[in-house]
N, C-alpha and C positions, 0 to 999 in steps of 0.2 A: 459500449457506445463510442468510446474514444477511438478503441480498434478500427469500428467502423468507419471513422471518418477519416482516418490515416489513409486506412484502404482505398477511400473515393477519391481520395486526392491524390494518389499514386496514381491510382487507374485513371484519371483525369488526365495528370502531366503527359503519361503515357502515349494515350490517345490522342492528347494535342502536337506532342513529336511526333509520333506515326504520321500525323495529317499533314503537319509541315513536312517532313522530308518526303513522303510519298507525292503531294502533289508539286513539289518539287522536279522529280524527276519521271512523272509520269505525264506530264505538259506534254501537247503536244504542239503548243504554240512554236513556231520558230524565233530566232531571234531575240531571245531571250537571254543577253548575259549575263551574269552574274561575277559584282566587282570589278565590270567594264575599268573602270577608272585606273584603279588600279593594277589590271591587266593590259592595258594602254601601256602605262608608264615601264612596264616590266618589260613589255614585247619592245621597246625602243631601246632600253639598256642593255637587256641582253643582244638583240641584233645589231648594235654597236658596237659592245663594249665585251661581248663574249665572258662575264664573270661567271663560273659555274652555280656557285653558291643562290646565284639570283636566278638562274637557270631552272635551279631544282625548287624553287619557288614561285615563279611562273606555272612552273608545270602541275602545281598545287593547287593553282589559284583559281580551278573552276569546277570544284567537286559537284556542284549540284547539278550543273547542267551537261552530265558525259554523254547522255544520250539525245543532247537535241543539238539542233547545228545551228548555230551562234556564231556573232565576230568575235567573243573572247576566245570560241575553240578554235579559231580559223589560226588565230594568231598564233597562240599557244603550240603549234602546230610548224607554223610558220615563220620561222625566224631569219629575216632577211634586209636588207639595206639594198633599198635602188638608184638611188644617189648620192654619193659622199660630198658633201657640200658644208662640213665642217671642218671650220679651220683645225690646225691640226694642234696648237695653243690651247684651243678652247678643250679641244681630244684629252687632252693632259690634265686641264683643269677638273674638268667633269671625271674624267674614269675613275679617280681612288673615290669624289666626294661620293660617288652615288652607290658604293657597295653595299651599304648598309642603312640606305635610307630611300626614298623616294625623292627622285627626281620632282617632279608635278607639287610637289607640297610648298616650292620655294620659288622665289621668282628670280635668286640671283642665278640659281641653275636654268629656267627657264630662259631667261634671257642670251644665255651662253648657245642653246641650241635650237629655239623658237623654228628658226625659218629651213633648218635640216629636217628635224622629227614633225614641221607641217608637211613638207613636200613626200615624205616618205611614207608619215602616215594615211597623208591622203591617198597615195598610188595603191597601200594594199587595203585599203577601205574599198577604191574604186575594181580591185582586183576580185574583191568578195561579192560584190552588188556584181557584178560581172556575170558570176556565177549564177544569179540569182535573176536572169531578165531587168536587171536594170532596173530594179522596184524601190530600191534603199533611197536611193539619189533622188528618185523623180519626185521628188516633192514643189506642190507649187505653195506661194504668197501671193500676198495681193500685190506689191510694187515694193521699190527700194527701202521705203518707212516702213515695211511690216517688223515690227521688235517684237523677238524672241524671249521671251523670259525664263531662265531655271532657276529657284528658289526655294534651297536644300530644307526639307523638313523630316517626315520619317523620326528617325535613330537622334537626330539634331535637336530633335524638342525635348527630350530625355537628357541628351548631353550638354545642354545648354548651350548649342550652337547656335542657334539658329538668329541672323544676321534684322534689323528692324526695318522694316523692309520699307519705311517713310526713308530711309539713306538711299533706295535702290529709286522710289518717285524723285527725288529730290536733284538724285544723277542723270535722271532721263530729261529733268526740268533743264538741268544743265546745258543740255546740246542741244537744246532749242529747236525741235524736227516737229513738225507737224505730223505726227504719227498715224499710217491710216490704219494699222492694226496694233492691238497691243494684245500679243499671245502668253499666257501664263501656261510654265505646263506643271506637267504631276508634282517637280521636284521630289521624287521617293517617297511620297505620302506613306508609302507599304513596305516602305527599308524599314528594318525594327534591330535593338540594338540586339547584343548578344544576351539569351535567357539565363545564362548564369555567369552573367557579368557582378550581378548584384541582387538581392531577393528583390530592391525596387524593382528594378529592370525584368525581372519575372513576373512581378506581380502587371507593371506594366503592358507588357506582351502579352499575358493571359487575358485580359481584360481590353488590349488593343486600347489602352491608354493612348499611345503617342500617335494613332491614325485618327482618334478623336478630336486631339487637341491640331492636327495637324489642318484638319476640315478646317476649324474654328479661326487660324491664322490664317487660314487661303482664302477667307471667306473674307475677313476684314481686309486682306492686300486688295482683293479684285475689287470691292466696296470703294478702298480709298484709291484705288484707279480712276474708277470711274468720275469720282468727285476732281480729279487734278487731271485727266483728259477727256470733258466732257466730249469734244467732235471726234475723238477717234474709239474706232472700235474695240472692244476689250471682250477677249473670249479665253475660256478655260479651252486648252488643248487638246484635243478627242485622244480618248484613252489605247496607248499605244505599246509594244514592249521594249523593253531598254535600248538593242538595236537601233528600230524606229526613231526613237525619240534623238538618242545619240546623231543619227544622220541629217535630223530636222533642225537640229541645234546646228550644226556643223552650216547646216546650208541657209541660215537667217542671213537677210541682210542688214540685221543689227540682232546684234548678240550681248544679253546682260547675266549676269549669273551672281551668284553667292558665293558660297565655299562649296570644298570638295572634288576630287580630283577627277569626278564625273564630268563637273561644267569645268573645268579648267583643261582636259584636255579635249574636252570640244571645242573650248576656246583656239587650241590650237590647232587643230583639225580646219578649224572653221575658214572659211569664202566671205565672212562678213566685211564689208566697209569698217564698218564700225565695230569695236568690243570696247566693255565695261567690265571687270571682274574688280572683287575687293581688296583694299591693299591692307592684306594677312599676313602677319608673319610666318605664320604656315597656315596655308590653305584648307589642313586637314581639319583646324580645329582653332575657327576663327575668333572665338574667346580670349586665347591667348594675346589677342589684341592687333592691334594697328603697328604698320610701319609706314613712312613717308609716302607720299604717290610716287607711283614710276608711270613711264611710258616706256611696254613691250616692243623692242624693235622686229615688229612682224613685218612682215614687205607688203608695200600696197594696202595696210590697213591700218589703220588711227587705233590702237590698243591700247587705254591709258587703267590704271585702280584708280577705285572710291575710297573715302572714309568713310569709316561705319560705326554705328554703337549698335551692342546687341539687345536683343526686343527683351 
């Protein structure tokens, strides 16, 4: 009997990899990245900074999606600088720090190159939608208040990330906007951590523990929306692929975000008047706590952090 049950459970895990990687890469959805974030940050260091080592890192960095056509393949692909508009000071500063860690995770690096890696990355974003009839960009809102929200859950409710998102009502109470929309979107409800990170984190994923619990926090932020802006509107974001979503964040004209180098370098990507992101010591893993508010010198745009406690 024992045997047997070894057996189903083998043939179980089996069958639930098979399913994960197959429908992985058998999508035929476009637009679909995998590790955008990530891949962002990569494509701007190596198209700057030419380090091989991050090179061959990049090029790693989007196993699942080889056969579907993606802005992370485009990039990955595409390694280029269309405007140098970094002082050559800050050249110096940045190229040793960022060999071996991520740019997008820190804000003193951030800060050094904000308004280069907007302008660049916005030109090969708009170089891709190009390609594409101009479908990525055309996104509409209802008027200048429509606010954007990305509020990292997925992988984050498992790692204890995830930001109390009464700090995220509290910051929008701040700026005083009469808001005609308030947009929540997926935040990665369906990011899952790695399966053999930890037998939790297995048992987790088999059981789609962290997309249950992820419902359950989405459901209480949009609840306490509604109770702290009753005259404006407050909608879950129509369900889109990473691409999509990445471009709509880019193009809010108020942008709020969480952690993670998803919403941080849409932050930067972004058209918004306004940004909100949290002040992380590293962005990747906002537990590690708070550091002082900054205000992002992006050009043309009011970018300041919040403080946060975690939920």
């Amino acid at each position: 009997m024992k045997k047997i049950i070894i057996s189903l459970l083998i043939v179980s895990i089996l069958v639930y990899l098979f399913k994960e990687n197959f429908e992985n890469r058998i999508s035929s959805d476009k637009f679909q990245s995998y590790r955008l974030g990530n891949v962002i940050d990569l494509w701007y260091v190596c198209s700057r900074f030419k380090h091989p080592h991050r090179i061959n890192s990049l090029k790693r960095k989007d196993p699942k999606n080889n056969i579907k056509e993606s802005l992370s393949q485009y990039l990955i692909k595409n390694l280029k600088i269309y405007q140098n508009t970094l002082e050559e000071e800050n050249v110096k500063k940045l190229s040793d720090s960022v060999k071996n860690t991520f740019l997008t995770y820190y804000y003193d690096k951030i800060n050094l190159c904000v308004n280069d890696f907007h302008i660049n990355l916005l030109q090969i974003m708009k170089e891709y939608d190009n390609l594409h009839n101009n479908i990525l960009f055309n996104q509409k809102f209802q008027d200048e208040n429509h606010c954007v929200i990305h509020f990292r859950l997925g992988d984050y409710v498992y790692l204890g990330d995830v930001i109390n998102y009464q700090d995220i009502i509290d910051t929008m109470k701040d700026l005083k906007i009469k808001f005609s929309v308030i947009e929540i979107m997926d935040g990665g409800k369906t990011h899952k951590t790695s399966m053999f990170e930890s037998w939790k984190s297995f048992k987790n994923n088999f059981g789609d523990k962290e997309l249950k619990e992820s419902e359950k926090i989405s459901k209480k932020f949009y609840d306490s929306l509604r109770i702290s802006f009753p005259e404006s509107k407050i909608v879950q974001s129509e369900k889109r692929t990473s691409d999509k979503d990445f471009y709509r964040m880019s193009s809010a004209p108020i942008l709020i975000t969480a952690g993670g180098s998803y919403a941080i370098t849409a932050a930067i990507a972004s058209k918004a008047r306004i940004i909100r992101t949290p002040s992380c010591k590293t962005l990747d893993f906002p537990s590690q706590g708070c550091r002082e508010n900054l205000t992002i010198s992006k050009n043309n745009c009011d970018w300041k952090t919040y403080q946060y406690t975690m939920l």
